[in-house]
C-alpha positions, 0 to 999 in steps of 0.5 A: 424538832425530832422525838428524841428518847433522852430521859425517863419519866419517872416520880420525882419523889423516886430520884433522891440519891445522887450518883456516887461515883460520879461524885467521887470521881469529881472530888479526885479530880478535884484532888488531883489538880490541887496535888499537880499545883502544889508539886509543879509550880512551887519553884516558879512560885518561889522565884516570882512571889517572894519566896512563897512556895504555896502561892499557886495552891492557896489561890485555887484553894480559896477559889474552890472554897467559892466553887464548893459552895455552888457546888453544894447550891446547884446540887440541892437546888430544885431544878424548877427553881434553877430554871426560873434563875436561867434568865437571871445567869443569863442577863448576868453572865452578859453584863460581866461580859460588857463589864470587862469593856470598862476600864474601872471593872475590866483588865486588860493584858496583852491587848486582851479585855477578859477580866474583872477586877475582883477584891484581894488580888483576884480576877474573875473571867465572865466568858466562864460563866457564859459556858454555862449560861449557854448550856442552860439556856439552850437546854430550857429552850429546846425543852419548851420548843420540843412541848409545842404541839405545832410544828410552825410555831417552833423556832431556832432563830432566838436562841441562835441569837443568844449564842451568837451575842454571846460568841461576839462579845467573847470575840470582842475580849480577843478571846478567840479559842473560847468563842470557838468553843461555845460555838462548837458547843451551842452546836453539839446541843443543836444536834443532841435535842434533834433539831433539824441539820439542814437549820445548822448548814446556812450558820455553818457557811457563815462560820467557816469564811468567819473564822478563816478571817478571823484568824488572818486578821491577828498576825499571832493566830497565824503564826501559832497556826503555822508553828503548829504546822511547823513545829521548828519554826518560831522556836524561840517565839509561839512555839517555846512554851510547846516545846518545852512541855514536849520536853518536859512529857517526855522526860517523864517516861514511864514512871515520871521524874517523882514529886520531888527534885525531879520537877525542878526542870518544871519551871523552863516551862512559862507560867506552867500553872495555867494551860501548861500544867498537865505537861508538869503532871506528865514528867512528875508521874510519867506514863503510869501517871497520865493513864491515870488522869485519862481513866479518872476523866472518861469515868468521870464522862462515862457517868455523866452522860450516863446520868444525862440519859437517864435523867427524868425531863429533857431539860435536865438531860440536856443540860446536863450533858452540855455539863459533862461536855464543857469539862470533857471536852475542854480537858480533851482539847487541852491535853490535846494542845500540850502534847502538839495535837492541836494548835495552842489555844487558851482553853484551859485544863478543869480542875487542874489549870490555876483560874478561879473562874474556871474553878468555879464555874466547873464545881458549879457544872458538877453541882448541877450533874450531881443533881441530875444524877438523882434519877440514875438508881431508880431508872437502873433498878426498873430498867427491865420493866420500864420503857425510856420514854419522852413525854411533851412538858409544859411550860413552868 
């Protein structure tokens, strides 16, 4: 692996003070997501739940109380300490996934095995969980990888195991898009530590005909693809709920259709709660309201990578920036999906989407950015006199 210039090798005792607008910018995203249930799902609610408008947003409000308690737990956490519990998230994160295998713990719906059935009505969704593994796991990998001093000792074949048993098991559950996405994102970690391209190209080849097949062998990934492409076509089918969110951003205008009466068309969108409801945020606050939504979350980005390249070690940096790129990316992708950019998948929108399981998962991550975050104010008061640096560390 390559020398990569990723963090500053700075006193721990000087990095005590989180990032505030980082933590801001993720408490209004949190907020947001909270205003957008309460206001685009209450018909839907009404109709489905016996008359209990406030059904979506007590679900996530409960779920993030779980979500802020992580929160808080990552965010004070040593982070020695959190790499000693990796191979423990890890281990867990792969058991829940075999779990959802099990017809007595694991849901299925649609032909799809996902969920763990959890107490009160609510379901967890492991291959949540496993984003963040992933993350972790890599970045303490190549962390140790990049402290060895010879060359031929270095190795990425254990990890590429890891993330491919992983990306098996989650394709497994039938849940495709979300394979893809750790694939990508187990990639994009390859490239920031400075691992070596030419090691990715033999996977690469593999992946692309793997992929090619894996999509012909489900007749609905076909036909999302050929909707997508064809945007008439299926109208009434795969393409029904894509067209309505269309309809439904494009009502919005400018200004929106306001959180009243004018969310009332919201509910021709099906379970707009879910990977939909940022089209029910687009008609209720229009264009004013989506730019809003975008400089919030490029904010939140641009704060977050600050912080992953300004963190002290390379495993802080490293995971830190999968971090801010699981929540980034996804919410790219999803906006994305919702207005016809990309073909329908079910990665859903952070902070936003109803799941308790990405609710979770995603305050936990941001616990975990926060504490990372701890090094930016030193770093930026010395940077005139101090050189960004990378030093080998050892193993803990």
């Amino acid at each position: 692996m390559n020398q990569f210039n990723f963090y500053a090798n700075k006193p721990s005792e000087n990095y005590n003070k989180i990032d505030m607008g980082l933590f801001a910018s993720i408490l209004l995203l949190w907020g947001l997501g909270i205003f957008t249930l309460f206001v685009c799902t209450q018909n839907y609610a009404i109709k489905v739940f016996d008359n209990d408008p406030f059904y979506f947003v007590k679900r996530q409000l409960i779920s993030s109380a779980a979500g802020f308690v992580l929160f808080v737990f990552f965010m004070m956490l040593d982070m020695r300490i959190t790499r000693k519990l990796i191979s423990v998230i890890v281990l867990v994160a792969l058991i829940l996934c075999i779990f959802t295998f099990i017809p007595p713990f694991g849901i299925e719906k649609n032909g799809a095995r996902r969920w763990l059935r959890m107490p009160a009505g609510f379901t967890f969704q492991p291959s949540e969980l496993v984003k963040f593994a992933v993350v972790l796991f890599l970045a303490n990998y190549f962390d140790k990888q990049e402290a060895l001093e010879d060359p031929e000792d270095k190795n990425v074949f254990p990890c590429v195991f890891v993330l491919f048993t992983f990306v098996l098991v989650i394709l497994g559950q039938k849940d495709f898009s979300t394979a893809i996405f750790v694939t990508g994102l187990g990639i994009l970690l390859f490239i920031v530590s400075g691992t070596k391209i030419m090691w990715l190209i033999p996977f690469a080849l593999l992946a692309i005909p793997s992929v090619i097949l894996m999509i012909t062998l489900e007749p609905y990934r076909l036909r999302r693809l050929i909707g997508w492409v064809k945007p008439d076509q299926y109208a009434s089918g795969v393409n029904y709920q894509s067209l309505a969110a269309k309809r439904a951003i494009t009502s919005g205008g400018i200004w929106g259709s306001g959180i009243g009466e004018g969310l009332n068309r919201i509910h021709s969108i099906p379970e707009v709660q879910s990977d939909y409801i940022f089209a029910g945020w687009s008609e209720g606050m229009g264009f004013l309201g989506v730019m809003l939504y975008i400089a919030v979350l490029v904010f939140f980005a641009y704060r977050g990578y600050k912080t992953a390249l300004n963190c002290k070690d390379r495993f802080t940096a490293y995971a830190s920036f999968g971090c801010v790129s699981v929540i980034f990316l996804q919410s790219i992708i999803n906006t994305m999906v919702v207005c016809g950019l990309l073909p329908s998948t079910g990665i859903q929108l952070p902070f936003f989407s109803l799941g308790g399981s990405s609710i979770i998962v995603t305050l936990a991550m941001c616990g975990f950015i926060l504490n990372a975050s701890r090094c930016e104010e030193f770093v930026e008061k010395n940077r005139e006199s101090d050189e960004i640096s990378i030093e080998s560390l050892s193993y803990l």
